[in-house]
N, C-alpha and C positions, 0 to 999 in steps of 0.2 A: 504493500500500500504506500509506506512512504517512498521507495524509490520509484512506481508507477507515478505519483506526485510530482516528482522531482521532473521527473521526464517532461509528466505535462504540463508544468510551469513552463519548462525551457520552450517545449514545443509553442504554447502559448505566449512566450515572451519572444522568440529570437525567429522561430519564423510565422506565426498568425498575427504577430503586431496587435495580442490583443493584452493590455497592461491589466485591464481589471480581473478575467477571467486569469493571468501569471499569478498576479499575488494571491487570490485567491487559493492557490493549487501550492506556491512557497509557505503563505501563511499557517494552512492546514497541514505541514509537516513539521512546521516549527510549535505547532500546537506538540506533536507526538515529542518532539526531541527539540527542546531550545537550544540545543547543542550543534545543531546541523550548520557548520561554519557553508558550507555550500549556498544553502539556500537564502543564507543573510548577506552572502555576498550578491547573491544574482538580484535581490531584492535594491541591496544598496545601488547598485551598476540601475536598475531599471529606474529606482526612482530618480537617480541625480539627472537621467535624460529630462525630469518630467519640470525641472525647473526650482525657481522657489517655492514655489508652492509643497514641493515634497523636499524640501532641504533638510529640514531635521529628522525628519524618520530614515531617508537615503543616509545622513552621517551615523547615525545608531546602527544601521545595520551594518557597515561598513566596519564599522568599528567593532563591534560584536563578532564579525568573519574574521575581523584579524586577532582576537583576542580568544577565538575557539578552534581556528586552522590550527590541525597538529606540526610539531617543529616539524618532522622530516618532509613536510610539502615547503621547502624553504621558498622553490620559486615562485608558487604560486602564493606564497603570504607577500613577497614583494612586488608581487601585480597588484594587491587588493591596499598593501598600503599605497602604494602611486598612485593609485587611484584614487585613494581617500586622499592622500595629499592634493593632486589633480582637483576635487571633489572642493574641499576644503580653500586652497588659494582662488576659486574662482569668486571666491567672496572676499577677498583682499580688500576694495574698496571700502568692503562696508565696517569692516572691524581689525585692529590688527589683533587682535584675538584667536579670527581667523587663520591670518598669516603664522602665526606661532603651532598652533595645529596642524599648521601643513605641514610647516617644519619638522615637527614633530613625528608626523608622520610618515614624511619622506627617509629622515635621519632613521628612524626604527627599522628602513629595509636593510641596513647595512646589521643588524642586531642578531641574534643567534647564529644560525650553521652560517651567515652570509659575515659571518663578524670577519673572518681571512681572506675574504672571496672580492681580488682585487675588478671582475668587470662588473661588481654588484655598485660600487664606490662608483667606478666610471659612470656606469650609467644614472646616479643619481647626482653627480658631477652635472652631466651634462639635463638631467632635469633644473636643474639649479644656472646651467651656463643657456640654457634656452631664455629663461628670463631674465638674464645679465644680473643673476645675485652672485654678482662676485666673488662679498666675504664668503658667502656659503660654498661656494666653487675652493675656496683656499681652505674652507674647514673642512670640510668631506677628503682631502688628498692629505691634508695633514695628520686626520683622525687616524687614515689605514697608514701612516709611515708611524704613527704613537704606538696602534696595536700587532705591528711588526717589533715595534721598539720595545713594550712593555713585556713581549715572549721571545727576546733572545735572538729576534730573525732577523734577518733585514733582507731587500728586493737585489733583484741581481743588478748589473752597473746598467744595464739597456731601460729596466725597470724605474728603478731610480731617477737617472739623467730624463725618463719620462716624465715622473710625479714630480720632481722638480720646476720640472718645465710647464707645466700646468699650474704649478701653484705662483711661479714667477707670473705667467699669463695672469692668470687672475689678481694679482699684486698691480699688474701694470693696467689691466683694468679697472682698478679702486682710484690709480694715482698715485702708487708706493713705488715709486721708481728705485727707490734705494734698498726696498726691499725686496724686489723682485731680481733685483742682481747680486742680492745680499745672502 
């Protein structure tokens, strides 16, 4: 029953384009198991398409998928946090509250199994260098040379002279000219 649900959520949400009869069908399975990080994520994903209107219930559930995905789906808890970060910065304007949450939850993908996993950093580098947040572009490279630094390892010289050079990049994007050759 709950996985025939799940199915016809999806079917319901991804190809009949019909959003009341989806949640309908996610709703009734999170009735059985409020655990089901699946269907709080397809919920959050459908509502955030639906606007402000669904802004708070689409970040709950969001938030709820990435706080009941088991660790070993690592990648797919850093799809639902970008998203929630995604989800989250498009309300920038309205609070920087917002913007912190994003933060937040952008920075959370680099957290568990992804803690050593230098294209996890890159790519939320470049979440961060898409919106020219800079400092954030220098703290995300500098976080993974800390947690190389803080377990005895450190990146090969090709690796390095990379993360270096990305972090100067964003130094010379802020205006740190001294610090980016520094």
């Amino acid at each position: 029953d709950k996985a025939m649900r799940t199915i016809l959520g999806r079917v319901y949400k991804d190809l009949i384009r019909d959003p009341v009869r989806a949640k309908e069908q996610f709703e009734e399975v999170l009735k059985q198991d409020a655990n089901d990080f699946f269907c709080h994520y397809q919920l959050g994903a459908m509502l955030a398409r639906q606007g402000d209107k669904a802004f708070d219930e689409a970040t709950k559930h969001f938030q709820e998928a990435a706080q009941k995905i088991p660790p070993q789906l690592a990648d797919l808890r850093s799809k639902i946090l970008k998203e929630l970060g995604d989800h989250l910065y498009s309300r920038a304007g309205a609070s920087e509250e917002y913007v912190k949450q994003a933060y937040a939850a952008w920075d959370a993908m680099t957290g568990g199994m992804r803690r050593f996993d230098l294209p996890t950093y890159e790519e939320l580098a470049g979440e961060y260098r898409s919106r020219s947040l800079w400092p954030k572009v220098q703290e995300t490279y500098e976080r993974y040379l800390k947690v190389l630094k803080d377990n005895n390892d450190s990146p090969d010289n090709v690796t390095r002279c990379l993360l270096k050079t990305s972090i100067a990049e964003a130094c010379e994007n802020q205006g740190h000219f001294a610090e980016a050759v520094g």
